[in-house]
One Martini backbone bead per residue (centre of mass of N, CA, C, O) as a GRO file, in nm:
protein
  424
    1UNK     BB    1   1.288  -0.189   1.313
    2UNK     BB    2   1.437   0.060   1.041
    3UNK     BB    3   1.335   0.318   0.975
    4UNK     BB    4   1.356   0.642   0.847
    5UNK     BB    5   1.242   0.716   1.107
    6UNK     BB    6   1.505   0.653   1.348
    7UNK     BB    7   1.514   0.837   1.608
    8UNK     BB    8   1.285   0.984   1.667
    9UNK     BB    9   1.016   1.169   1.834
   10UNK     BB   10   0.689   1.162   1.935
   11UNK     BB   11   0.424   1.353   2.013
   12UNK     BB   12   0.089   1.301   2.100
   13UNK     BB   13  -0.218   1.515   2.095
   14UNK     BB   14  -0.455   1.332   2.029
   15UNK     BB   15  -0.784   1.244   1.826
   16UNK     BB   16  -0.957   1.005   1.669
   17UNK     BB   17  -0.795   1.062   1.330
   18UNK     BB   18  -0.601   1.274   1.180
   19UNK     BB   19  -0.391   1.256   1.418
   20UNK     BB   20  -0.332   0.972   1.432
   21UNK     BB   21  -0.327   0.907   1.156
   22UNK     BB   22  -0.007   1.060   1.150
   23UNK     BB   23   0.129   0.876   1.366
   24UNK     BB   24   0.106   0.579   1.202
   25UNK     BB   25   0.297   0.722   0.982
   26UNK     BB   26   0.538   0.750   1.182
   27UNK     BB   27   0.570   0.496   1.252
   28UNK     BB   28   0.592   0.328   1.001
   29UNK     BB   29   0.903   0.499   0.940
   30UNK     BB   30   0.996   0.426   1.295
   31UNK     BB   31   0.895   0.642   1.500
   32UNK     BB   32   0.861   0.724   1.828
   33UNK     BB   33   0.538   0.679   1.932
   34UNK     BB   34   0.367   0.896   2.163
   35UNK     BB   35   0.030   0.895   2.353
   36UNK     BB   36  -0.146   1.079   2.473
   37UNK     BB   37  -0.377   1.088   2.727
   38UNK     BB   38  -0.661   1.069   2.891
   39UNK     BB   39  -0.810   0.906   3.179
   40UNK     BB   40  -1.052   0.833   2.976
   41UNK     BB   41  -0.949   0.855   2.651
   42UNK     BB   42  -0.975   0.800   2.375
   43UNK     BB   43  -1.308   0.834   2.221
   44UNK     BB   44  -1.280   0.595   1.985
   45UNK     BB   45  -1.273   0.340   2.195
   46UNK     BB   46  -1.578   0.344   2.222
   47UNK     BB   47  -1.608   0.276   1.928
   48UNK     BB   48  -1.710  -0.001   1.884
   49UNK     BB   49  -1.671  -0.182   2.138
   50UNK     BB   50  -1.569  -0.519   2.214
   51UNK     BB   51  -1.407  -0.376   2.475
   52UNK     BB   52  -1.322  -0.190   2.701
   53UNK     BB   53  -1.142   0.007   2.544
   54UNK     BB   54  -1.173  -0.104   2.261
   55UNK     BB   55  -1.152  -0.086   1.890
   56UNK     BB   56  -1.104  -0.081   1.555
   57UNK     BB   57  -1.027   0.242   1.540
   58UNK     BB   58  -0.815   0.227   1.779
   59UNK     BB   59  -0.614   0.029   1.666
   60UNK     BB   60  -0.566   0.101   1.359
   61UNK     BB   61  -0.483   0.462   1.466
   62UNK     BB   62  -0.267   0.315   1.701
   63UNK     BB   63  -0.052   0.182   1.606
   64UNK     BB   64   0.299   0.196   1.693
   65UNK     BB   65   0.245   0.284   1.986
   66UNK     BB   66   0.247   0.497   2.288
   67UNK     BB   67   0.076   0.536   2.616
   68UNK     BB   68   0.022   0.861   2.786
   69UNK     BB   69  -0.133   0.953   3.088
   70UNK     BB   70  -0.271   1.295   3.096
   71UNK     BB   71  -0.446   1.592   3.248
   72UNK     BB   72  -0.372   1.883   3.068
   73UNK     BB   73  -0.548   2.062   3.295
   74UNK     BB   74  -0.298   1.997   3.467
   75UNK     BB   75  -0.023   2.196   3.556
   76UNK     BB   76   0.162   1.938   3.610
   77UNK     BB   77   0.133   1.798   3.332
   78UNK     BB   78   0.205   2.047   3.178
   79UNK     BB   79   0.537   2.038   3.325
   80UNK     BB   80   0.606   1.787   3.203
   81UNK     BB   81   0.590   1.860   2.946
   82UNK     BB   82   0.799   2.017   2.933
   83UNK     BB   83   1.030   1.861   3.036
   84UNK     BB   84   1.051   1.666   2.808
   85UNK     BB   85   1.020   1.764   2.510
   86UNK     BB   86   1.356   1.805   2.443
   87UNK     BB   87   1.314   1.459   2.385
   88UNK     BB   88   1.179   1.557   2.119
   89UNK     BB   89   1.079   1.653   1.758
   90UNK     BB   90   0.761   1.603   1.798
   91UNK     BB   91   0.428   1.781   1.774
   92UNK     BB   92   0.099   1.649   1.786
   93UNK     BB   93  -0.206   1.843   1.713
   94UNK     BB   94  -0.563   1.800   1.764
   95UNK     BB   95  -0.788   2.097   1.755
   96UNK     BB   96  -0.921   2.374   1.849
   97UNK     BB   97  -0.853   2.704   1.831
   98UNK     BB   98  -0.718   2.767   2.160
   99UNK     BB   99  -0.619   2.448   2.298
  100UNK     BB  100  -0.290   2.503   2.333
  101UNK     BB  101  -0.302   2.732   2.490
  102UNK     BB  102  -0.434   2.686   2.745
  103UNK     BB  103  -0.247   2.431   2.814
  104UNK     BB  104   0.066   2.532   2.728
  105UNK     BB  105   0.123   2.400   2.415
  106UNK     BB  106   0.212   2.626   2.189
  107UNK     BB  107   0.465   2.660   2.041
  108UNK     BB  108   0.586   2.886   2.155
  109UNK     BB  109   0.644   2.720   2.431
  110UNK     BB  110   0.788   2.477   2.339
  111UNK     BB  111   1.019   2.655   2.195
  112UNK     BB  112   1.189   2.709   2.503
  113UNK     BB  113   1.242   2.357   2.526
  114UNK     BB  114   1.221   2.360   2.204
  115UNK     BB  115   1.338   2.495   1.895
  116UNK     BB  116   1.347   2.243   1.740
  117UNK     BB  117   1.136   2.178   1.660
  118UNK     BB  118   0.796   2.013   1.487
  119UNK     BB  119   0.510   2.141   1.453
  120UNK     BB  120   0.187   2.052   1.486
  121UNK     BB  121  -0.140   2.186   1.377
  122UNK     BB  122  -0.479   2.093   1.381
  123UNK     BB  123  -0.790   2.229   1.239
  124UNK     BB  124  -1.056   2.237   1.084
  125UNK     BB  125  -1.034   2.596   1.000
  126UNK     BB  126  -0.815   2.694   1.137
  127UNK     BB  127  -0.663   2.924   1.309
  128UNK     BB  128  -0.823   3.223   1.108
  129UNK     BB  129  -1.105   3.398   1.122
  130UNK     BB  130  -1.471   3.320   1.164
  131UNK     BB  131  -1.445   2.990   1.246
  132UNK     BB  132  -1.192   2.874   1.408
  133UNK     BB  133  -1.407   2.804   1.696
  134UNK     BB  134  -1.516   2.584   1.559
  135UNK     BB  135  -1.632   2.263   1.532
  136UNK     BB  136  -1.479   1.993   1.400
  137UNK     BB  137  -1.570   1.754   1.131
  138UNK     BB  138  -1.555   1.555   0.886
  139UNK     BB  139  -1.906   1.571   0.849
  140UNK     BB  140  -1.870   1.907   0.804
  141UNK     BB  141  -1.607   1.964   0.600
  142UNK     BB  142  -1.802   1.848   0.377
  143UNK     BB  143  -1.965   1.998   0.431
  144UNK     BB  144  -1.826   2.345   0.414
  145UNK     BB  145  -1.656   2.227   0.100
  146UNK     BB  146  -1.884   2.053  -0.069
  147UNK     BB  147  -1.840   1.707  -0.080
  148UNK     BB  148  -2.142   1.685  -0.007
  149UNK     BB  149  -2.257   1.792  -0.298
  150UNK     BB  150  -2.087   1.652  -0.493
  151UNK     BB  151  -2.178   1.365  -0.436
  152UNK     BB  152  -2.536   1.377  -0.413
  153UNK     BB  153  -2.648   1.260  -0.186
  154UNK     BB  154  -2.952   1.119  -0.051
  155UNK     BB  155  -3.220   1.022   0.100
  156UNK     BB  156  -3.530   0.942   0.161
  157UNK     BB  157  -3.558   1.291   0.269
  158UNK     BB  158  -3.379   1.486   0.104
  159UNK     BB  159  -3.078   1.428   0.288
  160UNK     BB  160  -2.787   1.460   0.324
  161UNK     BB  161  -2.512   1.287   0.242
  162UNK     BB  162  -2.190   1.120   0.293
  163UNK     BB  163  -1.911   1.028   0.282
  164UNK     BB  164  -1.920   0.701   0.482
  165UNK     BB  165  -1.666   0.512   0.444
  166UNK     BB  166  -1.502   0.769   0.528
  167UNK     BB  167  -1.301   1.031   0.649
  168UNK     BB  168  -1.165   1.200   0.431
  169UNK     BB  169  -1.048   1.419   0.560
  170UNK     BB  170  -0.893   1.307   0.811
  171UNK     BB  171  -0.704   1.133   0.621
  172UNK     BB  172  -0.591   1.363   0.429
  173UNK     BB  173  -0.452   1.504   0.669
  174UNK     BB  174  -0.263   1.310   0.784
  175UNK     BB  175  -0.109   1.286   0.540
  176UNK     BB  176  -0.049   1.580   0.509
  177UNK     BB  177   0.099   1.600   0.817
  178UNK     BB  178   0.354   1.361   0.740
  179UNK     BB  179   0.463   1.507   0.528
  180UNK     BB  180   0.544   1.776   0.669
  181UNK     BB  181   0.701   1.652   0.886
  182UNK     BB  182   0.920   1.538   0.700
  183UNK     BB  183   1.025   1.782   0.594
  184UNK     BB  184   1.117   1.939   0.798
  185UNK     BB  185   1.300   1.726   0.928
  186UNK     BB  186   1.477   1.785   0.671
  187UNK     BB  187   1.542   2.085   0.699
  188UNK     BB  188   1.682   2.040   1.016
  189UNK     BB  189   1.881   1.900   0.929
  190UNK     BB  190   2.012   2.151   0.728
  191UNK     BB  191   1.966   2.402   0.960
  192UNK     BB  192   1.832   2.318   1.269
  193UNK     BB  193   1.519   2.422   1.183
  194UNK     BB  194   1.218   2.385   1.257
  195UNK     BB  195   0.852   2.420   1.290
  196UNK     BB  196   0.527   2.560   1.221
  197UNK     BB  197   0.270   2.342   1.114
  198UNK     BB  198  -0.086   2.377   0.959
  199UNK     BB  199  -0.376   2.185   0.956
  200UNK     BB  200  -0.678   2.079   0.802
  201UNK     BB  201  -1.020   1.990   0.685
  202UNK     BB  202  -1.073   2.208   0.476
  203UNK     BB  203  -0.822   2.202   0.339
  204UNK     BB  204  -0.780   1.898   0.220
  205UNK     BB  205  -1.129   1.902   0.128
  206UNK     BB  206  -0.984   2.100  -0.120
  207UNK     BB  207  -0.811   1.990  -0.256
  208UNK     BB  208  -0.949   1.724  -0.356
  209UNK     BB  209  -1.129   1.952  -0.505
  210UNK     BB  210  -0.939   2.165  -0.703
  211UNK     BB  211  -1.129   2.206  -0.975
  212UNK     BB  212  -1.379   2.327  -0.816
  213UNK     BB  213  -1.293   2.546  -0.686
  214UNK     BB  214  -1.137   2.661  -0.885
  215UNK     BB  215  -1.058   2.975  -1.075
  216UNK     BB  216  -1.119   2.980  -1.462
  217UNK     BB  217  -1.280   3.197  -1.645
  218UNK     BB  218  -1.256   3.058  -1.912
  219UNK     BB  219  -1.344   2.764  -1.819
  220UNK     BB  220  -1.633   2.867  -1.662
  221UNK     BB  221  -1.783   2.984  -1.915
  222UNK     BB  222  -1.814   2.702  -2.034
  223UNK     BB  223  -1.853   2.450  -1.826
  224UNK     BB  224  -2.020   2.616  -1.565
  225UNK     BB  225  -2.226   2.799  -1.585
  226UNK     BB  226  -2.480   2.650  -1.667
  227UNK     BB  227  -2.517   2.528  -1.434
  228UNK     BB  228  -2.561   2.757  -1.243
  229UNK     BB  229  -2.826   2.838  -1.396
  230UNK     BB  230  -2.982   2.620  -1.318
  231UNK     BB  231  -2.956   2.605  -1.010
  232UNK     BB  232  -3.060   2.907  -0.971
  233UNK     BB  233  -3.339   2.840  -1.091
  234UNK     BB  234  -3.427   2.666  -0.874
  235UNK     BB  235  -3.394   2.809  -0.646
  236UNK     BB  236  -3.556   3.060  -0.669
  237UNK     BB  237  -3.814   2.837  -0.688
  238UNK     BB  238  -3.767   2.653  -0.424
  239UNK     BB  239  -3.560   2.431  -0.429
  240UNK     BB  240  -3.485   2.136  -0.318
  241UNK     BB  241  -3.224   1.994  -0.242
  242UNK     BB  242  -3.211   1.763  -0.425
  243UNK     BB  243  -3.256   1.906  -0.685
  244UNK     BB  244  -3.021   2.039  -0.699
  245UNK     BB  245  -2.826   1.808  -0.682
  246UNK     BB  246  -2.951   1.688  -0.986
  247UNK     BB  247  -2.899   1.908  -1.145
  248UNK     BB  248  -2.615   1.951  -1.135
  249UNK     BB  249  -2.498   1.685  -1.228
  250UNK     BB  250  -2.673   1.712  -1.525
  251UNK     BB  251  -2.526   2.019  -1.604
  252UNK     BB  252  -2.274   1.902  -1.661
  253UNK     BB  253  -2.003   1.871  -1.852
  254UNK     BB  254  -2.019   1.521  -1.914
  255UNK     BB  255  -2.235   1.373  -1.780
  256UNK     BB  256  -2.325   1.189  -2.047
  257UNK     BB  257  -2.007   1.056  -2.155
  258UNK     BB  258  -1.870   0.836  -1.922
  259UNK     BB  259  -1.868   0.554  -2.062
  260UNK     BB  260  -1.565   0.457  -1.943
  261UNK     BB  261  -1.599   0.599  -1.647
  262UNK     BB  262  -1.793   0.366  -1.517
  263UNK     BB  263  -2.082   0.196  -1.414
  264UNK     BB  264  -2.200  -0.117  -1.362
  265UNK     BB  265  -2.391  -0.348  -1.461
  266UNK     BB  266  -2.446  -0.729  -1.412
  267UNK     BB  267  -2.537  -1.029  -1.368
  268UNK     BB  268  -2.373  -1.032  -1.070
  269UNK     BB  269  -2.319  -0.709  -1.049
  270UNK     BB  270  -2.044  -0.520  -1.098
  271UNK     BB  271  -1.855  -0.248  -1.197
  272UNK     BB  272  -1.554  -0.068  -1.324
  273UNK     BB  273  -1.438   0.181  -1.553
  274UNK     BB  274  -1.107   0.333  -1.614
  275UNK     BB  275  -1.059   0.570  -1.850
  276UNK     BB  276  -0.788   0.811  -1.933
  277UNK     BB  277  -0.765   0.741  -2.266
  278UNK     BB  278  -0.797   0.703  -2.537
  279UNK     BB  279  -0.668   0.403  -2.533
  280UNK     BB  280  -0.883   0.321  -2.363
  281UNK     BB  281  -1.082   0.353  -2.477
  282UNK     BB  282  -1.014   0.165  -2.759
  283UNK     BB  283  -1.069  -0.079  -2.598
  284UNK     BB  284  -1.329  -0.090  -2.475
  285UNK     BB  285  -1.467  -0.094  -2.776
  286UNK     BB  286  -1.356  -0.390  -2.838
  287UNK     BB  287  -1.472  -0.494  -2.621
  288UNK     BB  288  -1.735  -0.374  -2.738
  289UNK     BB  289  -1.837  -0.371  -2.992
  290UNK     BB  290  -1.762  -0.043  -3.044
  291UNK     BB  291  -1.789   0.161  -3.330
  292UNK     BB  292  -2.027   0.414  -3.312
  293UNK     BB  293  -1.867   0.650  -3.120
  294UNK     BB  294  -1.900   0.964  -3.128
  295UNK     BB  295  -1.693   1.072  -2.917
  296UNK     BB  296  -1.481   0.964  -3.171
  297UNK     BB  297  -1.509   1.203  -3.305
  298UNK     BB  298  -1.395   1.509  -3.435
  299UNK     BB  299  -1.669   1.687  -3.415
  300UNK     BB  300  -1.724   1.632  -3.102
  301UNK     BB  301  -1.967   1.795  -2.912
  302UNK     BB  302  -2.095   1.861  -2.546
  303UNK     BB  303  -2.242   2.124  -2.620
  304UNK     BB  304  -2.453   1.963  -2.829
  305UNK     BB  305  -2.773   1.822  -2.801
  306UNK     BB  306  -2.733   1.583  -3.021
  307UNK     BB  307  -2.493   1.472  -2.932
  308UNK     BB  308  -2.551   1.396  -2.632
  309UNK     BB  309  -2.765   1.204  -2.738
  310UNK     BB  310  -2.590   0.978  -2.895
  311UNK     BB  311  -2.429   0.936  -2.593
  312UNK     BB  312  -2.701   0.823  -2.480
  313UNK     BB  313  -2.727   0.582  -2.643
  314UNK     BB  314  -2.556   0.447  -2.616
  315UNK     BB  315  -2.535   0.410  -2.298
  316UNK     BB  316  -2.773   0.213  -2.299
  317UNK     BB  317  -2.641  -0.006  -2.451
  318UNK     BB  318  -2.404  -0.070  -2.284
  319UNK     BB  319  -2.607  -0.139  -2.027
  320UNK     BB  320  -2.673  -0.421  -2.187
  321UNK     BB  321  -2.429  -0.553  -2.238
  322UNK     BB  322  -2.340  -0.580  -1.940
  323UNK     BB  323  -2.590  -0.798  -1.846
  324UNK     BB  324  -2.429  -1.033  -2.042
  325UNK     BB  325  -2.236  -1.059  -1.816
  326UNK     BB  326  -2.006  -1.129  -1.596
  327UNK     BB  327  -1.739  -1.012  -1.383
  328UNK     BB  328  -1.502  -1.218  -1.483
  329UNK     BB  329  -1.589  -1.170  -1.809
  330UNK     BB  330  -1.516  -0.864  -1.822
  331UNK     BB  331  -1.272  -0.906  -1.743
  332UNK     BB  332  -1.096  -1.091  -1.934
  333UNK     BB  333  -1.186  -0.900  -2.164
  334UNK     BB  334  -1.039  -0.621  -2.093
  335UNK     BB  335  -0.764  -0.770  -2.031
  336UNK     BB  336  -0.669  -0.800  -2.253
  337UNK     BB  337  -0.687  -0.503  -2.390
  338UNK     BB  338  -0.591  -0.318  -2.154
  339UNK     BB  339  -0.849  -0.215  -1.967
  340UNK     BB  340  -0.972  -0.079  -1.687
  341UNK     BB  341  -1.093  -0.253  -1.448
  342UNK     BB  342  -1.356  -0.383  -1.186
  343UNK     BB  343  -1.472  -0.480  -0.974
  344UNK     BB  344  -1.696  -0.461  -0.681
  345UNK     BB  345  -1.580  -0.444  -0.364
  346UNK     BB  346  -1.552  -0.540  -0.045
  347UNK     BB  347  -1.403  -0.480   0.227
  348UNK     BB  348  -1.422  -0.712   0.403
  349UNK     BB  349  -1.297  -0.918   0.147
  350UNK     BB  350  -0.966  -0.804   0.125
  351UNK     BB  351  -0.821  -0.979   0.333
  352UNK     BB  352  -0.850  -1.210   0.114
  353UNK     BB  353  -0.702  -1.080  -0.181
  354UNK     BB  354  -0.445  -1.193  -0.340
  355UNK     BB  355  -0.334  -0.918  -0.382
  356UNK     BB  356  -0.303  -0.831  -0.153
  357UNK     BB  357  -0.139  -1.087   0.001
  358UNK     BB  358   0.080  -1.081  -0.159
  359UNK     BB  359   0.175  -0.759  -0.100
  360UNK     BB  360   0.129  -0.717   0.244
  361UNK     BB  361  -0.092  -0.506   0.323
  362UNK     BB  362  -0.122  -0.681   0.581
  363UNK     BB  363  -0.082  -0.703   0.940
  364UNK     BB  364   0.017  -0.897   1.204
  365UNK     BB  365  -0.110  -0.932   1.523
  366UNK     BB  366  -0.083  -0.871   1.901
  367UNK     BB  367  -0.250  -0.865   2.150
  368UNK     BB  368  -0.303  -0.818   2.502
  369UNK     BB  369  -0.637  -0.802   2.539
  370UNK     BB  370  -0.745  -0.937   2.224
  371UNK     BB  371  -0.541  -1.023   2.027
  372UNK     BB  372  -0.532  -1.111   1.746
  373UNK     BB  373  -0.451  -0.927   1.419
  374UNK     BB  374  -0.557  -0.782   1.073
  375UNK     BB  375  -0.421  -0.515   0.939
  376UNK     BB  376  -0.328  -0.259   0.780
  377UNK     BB  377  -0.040  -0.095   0.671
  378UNK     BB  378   0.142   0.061   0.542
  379UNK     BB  379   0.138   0.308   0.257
  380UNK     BB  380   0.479   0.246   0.280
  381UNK     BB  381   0.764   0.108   0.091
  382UNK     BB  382   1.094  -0.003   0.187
  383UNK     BB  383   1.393  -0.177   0.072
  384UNK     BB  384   1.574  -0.052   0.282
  385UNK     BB  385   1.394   0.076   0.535
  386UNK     BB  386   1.173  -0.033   0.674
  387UNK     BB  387   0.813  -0.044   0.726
  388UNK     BB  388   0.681  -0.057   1.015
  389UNK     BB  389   0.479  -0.208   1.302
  390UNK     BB  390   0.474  -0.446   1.560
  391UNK     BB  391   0.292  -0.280   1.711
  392UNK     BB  392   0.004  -0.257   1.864
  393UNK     BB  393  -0.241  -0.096   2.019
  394UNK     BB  394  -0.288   0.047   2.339
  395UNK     BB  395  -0.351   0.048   2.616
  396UNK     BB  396  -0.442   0.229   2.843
  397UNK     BB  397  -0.116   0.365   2.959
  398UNK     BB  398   0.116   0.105   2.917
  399UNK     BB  399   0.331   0.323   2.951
  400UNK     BB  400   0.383   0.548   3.137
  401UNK     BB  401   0.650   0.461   3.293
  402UNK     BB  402   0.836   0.369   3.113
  403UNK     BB  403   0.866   0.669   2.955
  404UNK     BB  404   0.934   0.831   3.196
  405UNK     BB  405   1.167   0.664   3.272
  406UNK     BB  406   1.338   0.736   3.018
  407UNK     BB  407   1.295   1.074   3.054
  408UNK     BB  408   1.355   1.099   3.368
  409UNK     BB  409   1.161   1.069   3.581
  410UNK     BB  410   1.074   1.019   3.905
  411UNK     BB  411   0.930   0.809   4.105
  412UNK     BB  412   0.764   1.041   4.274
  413UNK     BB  413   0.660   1.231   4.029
  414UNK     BB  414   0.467   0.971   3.951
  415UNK     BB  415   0.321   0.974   4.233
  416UNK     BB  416   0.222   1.261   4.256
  417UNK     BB  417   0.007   1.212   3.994
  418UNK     BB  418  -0.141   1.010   4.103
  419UNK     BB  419  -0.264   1.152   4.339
  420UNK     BB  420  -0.357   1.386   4.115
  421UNK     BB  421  -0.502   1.251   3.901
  422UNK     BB  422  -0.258   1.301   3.625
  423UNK     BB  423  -0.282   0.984   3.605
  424UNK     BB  424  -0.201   0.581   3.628
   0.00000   0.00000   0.00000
């Protein structure tokens, strides 16, 4: 197949998920994606492994690569990488600030043998301040970031729980890696230059939730302040964390009126409404046969303690209603009148949901050391140059000589390389 990006070349010296993932999303575009290893392998491929180096976070996380494998504290290593570097476009790493210089892979030097280079560098906290030198991963970006006392859920011992399901942090920086080096790529179509690009865990799971971090004095006066003084009304008298985050939840504006926009449960289990508009909202009541919605009035105010006291008074009734009818049976009322509704499913049962199926969003795969398997496939799809990539995620080293061989590497210097022990 050949995508938008067919005929570009990445270099990716990444590990984990931000990097790698960044790299899938190249691949799935088209782009020829090598993926450097040291002789130990990316760390994920232990992560949960099936069969010794294999683990289904690195399948997902690097199909459509290629594996070379390099030990890039070596020297030699290193200089191999300078050799090669001016036939690749994109090259892309993910690390803590100042391991790129370490290594004599930073933008400067490669820029000596790529002038037009693409270059991007991933890390927790950016190049520079207080903090850049700090170790990141997804679940400290998230406490480091807020993202994980906005979520506010706590253990059974009152301790900070993470937003568990994904590394919301670090898909989030690889989609926005993937967004920048497109947009470079096409600058240097059109004047010659590449570009020195930057992100972080920090820089995009303060994006995601920038309502709350973003500060308009207007509007934080009227909506804001309670919560603060409530939350800090808390701390002075010694309050622990559990407190606190049940407090800002509790304290913040709007918080009892989410009538339409929030979970239920139901019969048979979940649901959730997900109104977005008046015309939303005006559906669902329909659908719930309700009339007498203080939230519809036009003097409603949410800053009243009686006005939000009545809207907490539905929001019990909602719940009662809810309890009466199953997950399918308020699927097919809310939908007859056009309103936004969804069971809770479970991602297990994902591959197998009609909706998914028809849109081919999995993608069947054959590995050559584990066989089968069903994937989630590209994020975008393209009617003129289809996206997506037929190759599973590589065996540690699996093209090594290959890619050498390609990039015209003499297999003498190949041979040299496995005996100082800086390849396999």
């Amino acid at each position: 197949m050949t995508g938008p990006l067919d005929g570009i070349r990445v270099l990716e010296v990444t590990q984990i998920v931000a990097g790698p993932y960044c790299g899938v999303n190249l691949a799935d575009l088209g782009a020829d994606v090598v993926k450097i290893e040291s002789p130990g392998g990316d760390g994920i491929r232990a992560t949960g492994q099936f069969v010794p180096g294999e683990s289904k976070f690195f399948h997902t996380l690097n199909r459509g690569k290629r594996s070379l494998v390099l030990d890039l504290q070596q020297p030699s290593a290193q200089a191999l990488v300078h050799r090669i570097i001016p036939q690749f476009d994109v090259f892309l790493i993910n690390s803590r600030a100042g391991v790129a210089e370490r290594l004599h892979l930073d933008y400067d030097s490669l820029c000596k043998f790529r002038p037009d280079i693409v270059y991007l560098e991933s890390t927790g906290y950016g190049a520079s301040g207080p903090s850049a030198n700090h170790s990141g991963s997804d679940i400290v970006a998230q406490a480091y970031s807020g993202l994980m006392a906005a979520e506010g859920k706590v253990d059974d011992y009152g301790a900070p729980q993470s937003i568990s399901c994904t590394a919301v942090a670090d898909y989030s920086t690889g989609l926005a890696a993937a967004m920048g080096i497109c947009a470079a790529l096409y600058r240097r179509a059109i004047t010659g230059e590449g570009d020195f690009l930057q992100t972080s865990l920090l820089q995009t799971a303060l994006s995601i939730q920038s309502a709350s971090v973003s500060r308009v004095p207007v509007a934080d006066a009227l909506m804001e302040r309670p919560m603060r003084e409530a939350v800090e009304a808390v701390h002075a008298r010694g309050g622990d964390y559990a407190e606190v985050v049940k407090t800002r939840a509790q304290s913040r504006i709007g918080a009892a009126i989410r009538l339409y926009y929030n979970g239920y449960r139901v019969r048979d289990g979940a649901v959730i409404l997900g109104a977005l508009t008046p015309a939303n909202r005006d559906q669902m009541r329909r659908a719930l046969g309700i009339t007498d919605d203080p939230t519809a009035e036009a003097d409603f105010n949410a800053l009243d303690l009686e006005h939000v006291a009545r809207a907490e008074a539905l929001s019990a009734r909602i719940r009662d209603i809810m309890l009466t009818k199953t997950m399918d049976e308020w699927v097919t009322i809310f939908t007859r009148e056009g309103a936004p509704i969804s069971k809770v499913n479970f991602p297990e049962d994902m591959s197998a949901d009609p909706q998914v199926t028809a849109m081919g969003f999995l993608v069947d795969l054959d590995h050559e050391l584990t066989g089968p398997e069903r994937v989630v496939g590209p994020v975008v799809h393209a009617r003129r140059h289809p996206t997506g990539s037929a190759r599973p995620a590589p065996p540690l080293g699996r093209h090594t000589e290959e890619v050498l061989a390609e990039l015209g590497v003499e297999p003498d210097t190949i041979a040299a390389l496995r005996a100082a022990a800086a390849t396999v």
